[in-house]
C-alpha positions in Angstrom: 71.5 -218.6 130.3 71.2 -215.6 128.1 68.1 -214.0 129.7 69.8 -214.1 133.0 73.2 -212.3 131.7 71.1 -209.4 130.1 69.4 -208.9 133.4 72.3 -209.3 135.1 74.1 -206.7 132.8 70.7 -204.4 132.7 70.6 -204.1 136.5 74.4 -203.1 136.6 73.8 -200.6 133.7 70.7 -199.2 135.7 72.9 -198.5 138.6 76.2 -197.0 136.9 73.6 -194.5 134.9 71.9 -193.8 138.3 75.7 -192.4 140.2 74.9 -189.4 141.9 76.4 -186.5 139.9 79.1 -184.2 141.9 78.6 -181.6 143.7 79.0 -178.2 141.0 81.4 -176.2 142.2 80.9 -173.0 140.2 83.8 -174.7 137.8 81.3 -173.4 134.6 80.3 -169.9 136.3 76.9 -168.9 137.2 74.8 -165.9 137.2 73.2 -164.6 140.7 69.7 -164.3 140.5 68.6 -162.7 144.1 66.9 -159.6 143.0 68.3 -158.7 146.7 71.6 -158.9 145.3 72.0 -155.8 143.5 76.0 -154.7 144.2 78.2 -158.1 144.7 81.2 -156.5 146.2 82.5 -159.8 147.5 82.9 -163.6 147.0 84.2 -166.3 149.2 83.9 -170.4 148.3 82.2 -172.2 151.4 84.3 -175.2 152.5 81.6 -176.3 154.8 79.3 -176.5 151.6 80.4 -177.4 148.2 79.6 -175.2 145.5 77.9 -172.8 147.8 79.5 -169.1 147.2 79.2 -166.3 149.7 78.7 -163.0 148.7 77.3 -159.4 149.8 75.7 -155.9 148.9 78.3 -152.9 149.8 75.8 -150.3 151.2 72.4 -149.5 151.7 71.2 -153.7 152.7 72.2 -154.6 155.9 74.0 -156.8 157.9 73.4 -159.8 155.7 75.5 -162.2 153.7 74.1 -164.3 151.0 75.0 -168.0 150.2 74.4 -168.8 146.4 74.3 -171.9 145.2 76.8 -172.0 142.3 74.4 -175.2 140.3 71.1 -172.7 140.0 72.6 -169.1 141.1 69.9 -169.0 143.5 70.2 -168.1 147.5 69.8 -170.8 149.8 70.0 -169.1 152.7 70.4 -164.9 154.0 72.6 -164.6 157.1 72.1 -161.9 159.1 74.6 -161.1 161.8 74.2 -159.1 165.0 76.2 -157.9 167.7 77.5 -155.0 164.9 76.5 -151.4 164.4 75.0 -151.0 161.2 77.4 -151.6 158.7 78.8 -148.7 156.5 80.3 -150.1 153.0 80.7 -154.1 153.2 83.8 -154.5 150.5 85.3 -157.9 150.9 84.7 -161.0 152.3 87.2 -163.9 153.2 87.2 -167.4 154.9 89.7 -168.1 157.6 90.9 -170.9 159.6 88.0 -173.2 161.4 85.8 -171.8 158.6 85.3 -168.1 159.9 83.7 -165.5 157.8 85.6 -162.2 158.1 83.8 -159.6 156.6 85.6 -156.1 155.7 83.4 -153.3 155.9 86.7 -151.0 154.7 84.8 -149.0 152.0 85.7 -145.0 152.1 84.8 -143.8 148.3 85.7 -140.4 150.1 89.1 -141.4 150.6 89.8 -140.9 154.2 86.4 -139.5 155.4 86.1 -142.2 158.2 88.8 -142.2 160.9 88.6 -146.1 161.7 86.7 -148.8 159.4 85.7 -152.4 160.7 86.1 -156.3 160.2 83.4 -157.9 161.4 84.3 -162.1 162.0 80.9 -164.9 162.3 81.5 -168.6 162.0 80.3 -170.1 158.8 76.8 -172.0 159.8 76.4 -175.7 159.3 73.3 -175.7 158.0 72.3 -173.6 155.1 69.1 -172.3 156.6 68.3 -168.2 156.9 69.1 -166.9 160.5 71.0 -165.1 162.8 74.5 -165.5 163.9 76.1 -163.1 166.4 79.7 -161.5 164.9 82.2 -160.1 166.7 83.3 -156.4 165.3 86.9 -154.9 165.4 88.1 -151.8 164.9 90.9 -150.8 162.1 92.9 -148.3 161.9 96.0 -147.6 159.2 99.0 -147.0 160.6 99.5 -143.8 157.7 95.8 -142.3 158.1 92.9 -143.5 156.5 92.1 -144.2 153.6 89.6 -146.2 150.7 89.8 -150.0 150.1 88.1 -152.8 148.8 90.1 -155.8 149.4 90.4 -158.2 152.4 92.1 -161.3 153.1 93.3 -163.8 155.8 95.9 -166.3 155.8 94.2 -170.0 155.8 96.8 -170.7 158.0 97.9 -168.0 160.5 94.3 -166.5 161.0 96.1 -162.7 160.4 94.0 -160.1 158.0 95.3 -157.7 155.5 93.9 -155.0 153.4 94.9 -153.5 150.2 94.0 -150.2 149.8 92.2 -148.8 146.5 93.9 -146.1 144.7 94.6 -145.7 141.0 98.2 -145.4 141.1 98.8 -148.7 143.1 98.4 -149.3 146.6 99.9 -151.2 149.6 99.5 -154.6 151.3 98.7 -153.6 154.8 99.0 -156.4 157.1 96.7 -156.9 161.0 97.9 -157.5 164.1 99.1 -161.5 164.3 95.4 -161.4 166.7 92.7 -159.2 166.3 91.8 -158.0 169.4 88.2 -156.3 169.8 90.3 -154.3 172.9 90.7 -150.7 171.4 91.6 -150.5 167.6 94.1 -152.7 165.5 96.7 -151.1 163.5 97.2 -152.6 159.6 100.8 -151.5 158.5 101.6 -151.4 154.9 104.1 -154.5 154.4 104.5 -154.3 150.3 103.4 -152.4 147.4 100.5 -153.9 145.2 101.2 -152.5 141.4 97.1 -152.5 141.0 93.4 -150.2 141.5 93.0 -153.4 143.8 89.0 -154.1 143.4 89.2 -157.4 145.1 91.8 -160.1 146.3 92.1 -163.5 147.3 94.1 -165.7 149.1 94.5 -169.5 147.3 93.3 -172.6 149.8 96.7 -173.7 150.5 97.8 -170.2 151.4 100.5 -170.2 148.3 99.7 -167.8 145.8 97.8 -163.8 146.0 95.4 -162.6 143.1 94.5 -159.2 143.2 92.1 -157.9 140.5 91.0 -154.8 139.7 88.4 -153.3 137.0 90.9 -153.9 133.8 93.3 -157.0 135.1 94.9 -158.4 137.9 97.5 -159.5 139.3 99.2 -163.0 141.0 101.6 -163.1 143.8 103.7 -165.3 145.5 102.0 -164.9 149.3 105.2 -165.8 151.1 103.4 -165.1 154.4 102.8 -161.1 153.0 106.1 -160.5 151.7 104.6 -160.9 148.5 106.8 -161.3 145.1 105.3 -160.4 141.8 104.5 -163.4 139.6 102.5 -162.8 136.7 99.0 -161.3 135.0 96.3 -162.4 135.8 93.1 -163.1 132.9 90.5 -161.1 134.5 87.3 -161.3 132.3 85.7 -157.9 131.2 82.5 -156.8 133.4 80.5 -154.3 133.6 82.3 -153.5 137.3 84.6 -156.0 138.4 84.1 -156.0 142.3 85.2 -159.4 143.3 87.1 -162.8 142.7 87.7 -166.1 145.0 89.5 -169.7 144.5 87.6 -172.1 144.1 87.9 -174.6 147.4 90.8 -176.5 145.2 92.6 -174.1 144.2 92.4 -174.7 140.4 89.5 -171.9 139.6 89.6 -168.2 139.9 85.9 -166.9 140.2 85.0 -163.0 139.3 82.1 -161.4 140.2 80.6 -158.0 139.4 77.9 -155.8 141.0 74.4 -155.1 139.2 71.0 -157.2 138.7 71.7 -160.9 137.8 75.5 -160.2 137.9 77.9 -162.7 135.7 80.4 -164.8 137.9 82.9 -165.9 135.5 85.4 -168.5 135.9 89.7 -168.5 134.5 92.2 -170.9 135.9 94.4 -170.3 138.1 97.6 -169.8 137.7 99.8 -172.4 137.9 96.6 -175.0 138.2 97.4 -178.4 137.8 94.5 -180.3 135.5 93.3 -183.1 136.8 93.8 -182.1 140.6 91.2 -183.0 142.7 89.2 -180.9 144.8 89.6 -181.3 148.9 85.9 -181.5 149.3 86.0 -184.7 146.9 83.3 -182.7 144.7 83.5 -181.1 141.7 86.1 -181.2 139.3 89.2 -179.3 138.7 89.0 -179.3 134.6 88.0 -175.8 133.0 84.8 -175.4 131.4 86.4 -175.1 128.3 88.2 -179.1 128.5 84.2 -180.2 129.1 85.3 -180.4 133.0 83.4 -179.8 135.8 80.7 -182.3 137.5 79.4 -184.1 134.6 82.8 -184.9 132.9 83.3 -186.3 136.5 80.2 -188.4 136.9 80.7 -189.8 133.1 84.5 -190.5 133.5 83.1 -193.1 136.9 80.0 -194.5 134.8 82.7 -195.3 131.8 85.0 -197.0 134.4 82.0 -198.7 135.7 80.4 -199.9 132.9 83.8 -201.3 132.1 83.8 -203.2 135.3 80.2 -204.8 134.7 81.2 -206.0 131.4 84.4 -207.7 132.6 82.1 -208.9 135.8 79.6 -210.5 133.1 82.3 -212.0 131.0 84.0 -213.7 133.8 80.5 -215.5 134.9 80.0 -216.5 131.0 83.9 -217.7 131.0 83.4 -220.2 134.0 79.9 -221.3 133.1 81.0 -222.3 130.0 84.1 -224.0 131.3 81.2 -226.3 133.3 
């Protein structure tokens, strides 16, 4: 009966070694590798698509937005969206309820050059395939004249979109209209005071906790719908220009991007991260790269609790046969 348990065991081996690994996440970092992608200003973590990471050039591309897949740093797919003028300086980029992409083409490096800038909103496509999506285009205005910034978020729960302006000396939260309304332009109002030369900011997945970065640290908030309260520093990695940073789609992962050929995206935890917690997607892995995390520690922790499992399954068969 030998030859029968070993094949028995063998096939069971064969199949625990063959799991599908997890979907990567971006939980080791990546490098992006469109020679498109020149000046990553923004980042964003697809929910609709695990491990896929949106991002954009600032000026002088076009109304396109990149999805990078976080496993090879390669594009999968270039979406171009219509229904806009021709975009001026693209700075941000956020996902919103029912997996809308807001876009925040807010840039004024002339600081207060354009009278009114723009959010441009597109839902997120299903399939990871280049075309075109129509947007929808508002116009912003600052309720205390215009002015530079870089930084755009919406709440995953209330759909509203701030702005933090860019300015050396600190700048202000400015918060939207509850509704954006493409009707005549929408007044941001400055709500709270961001102690930062705000390059980037992002909202966490369960709508808790602010990170602003800017070129030489960053910053983490308690969001308290916009009445933010200062919490703590944030470990922003060194880069050549620091331009963006996103959550990772549970939470545990703060990603930073830069601008430049074959830009770094570099991964920190988040504050307050909990190891171990699982991502909503059911891919990836919350561990940091350093703690071997990520989609392999994943797939081996399963095989080990499978292999496990055979081996009891195969002593149990031997246990009874031998009882006969």
């Amino acid at each position: 009966m030998r030859r029968p348990f070993a094949l028995l065991a063998g096939v069971l081996l064969v199949g625990v070694f063959a799991l599908p690994a997890a979907a990567d996440d971006g939980g080791r970092g990546f490098t992006i590798k469109d020679p498109r992608i020149t000046e990553s200003s923004g980042l964003a973590a697809s929910r609709l698509h695990p491990g896929i990471y949106w991002t954009h050039n600032d000026s002088d591309d076009g109304p396109y937005i990149y999805a990078v897949d976080s496993a090879t740093g390669k594009t999968v797919a270039r979406v171009t969206f219509s229904g806009v003028g021709r975009p001026r300086d693209v700075e941000a980029i956020s996902i919103g309820p029912g997996n809308e992409i807001y876009l925040g083409d807010i840039g004024d490096n002339l600081g207060g050059t354009w009278p009114y800038v723009w959010i441009y909103r597109l839902p997120e496509p299903k399939k990871l395939v280049d075309q075109t999506i129509r947007a929808t285009q508002y116009v912003v205005k600052y309720a205390d004249g215009p002015r530079n910034a870089e930084s755009l978020v919406v709440d995953p729960k209330t759909g509203r979109a701030y702005i933090i302006d860019k300015n050396e000396d600190g700048g202000h939260l400015y918060e939207g209209p509850a509704k954006l309304s493409t009707s005549g332009a929408n007044i941001f109002r400055p709500v709270a005071v961001v102690d930062l030369w705000a390059t980037d900011a992002a909202l966490s997945p369960d709508g808790r906790q602010l990170a602003v970065r800017g070129y030489f640290g960053g910053i983490s908030y308690a969001w308290n719908g916009g009445r933010i309260k200062r919490e703590g520093r944030l470990n922003v990695p060194l880069q050549g220009q620091g331009e963006s940073v996103t959550y990772s789609i549970d939470g545990t992962r703060l990603l930073y991007g830069s601008e430049g050929s074959d830009s770094p995206v570099q991964v920190e935890d988040a504050p307050g991260a909990k190891s171990g917690a699982k991502s909503p997607s059911s891919s990836g892995s919350s561990a940091s790269p350093e703690s071997g995390g990520g989609a392999s520690a994943g797939t081996l922790k399963v095989g080990a609790l499978a292999v496990v499992a055979a081996a009891a399954v195969i002593f149990g068969f031997r246990r009874l046969l031998r009882r006969d």
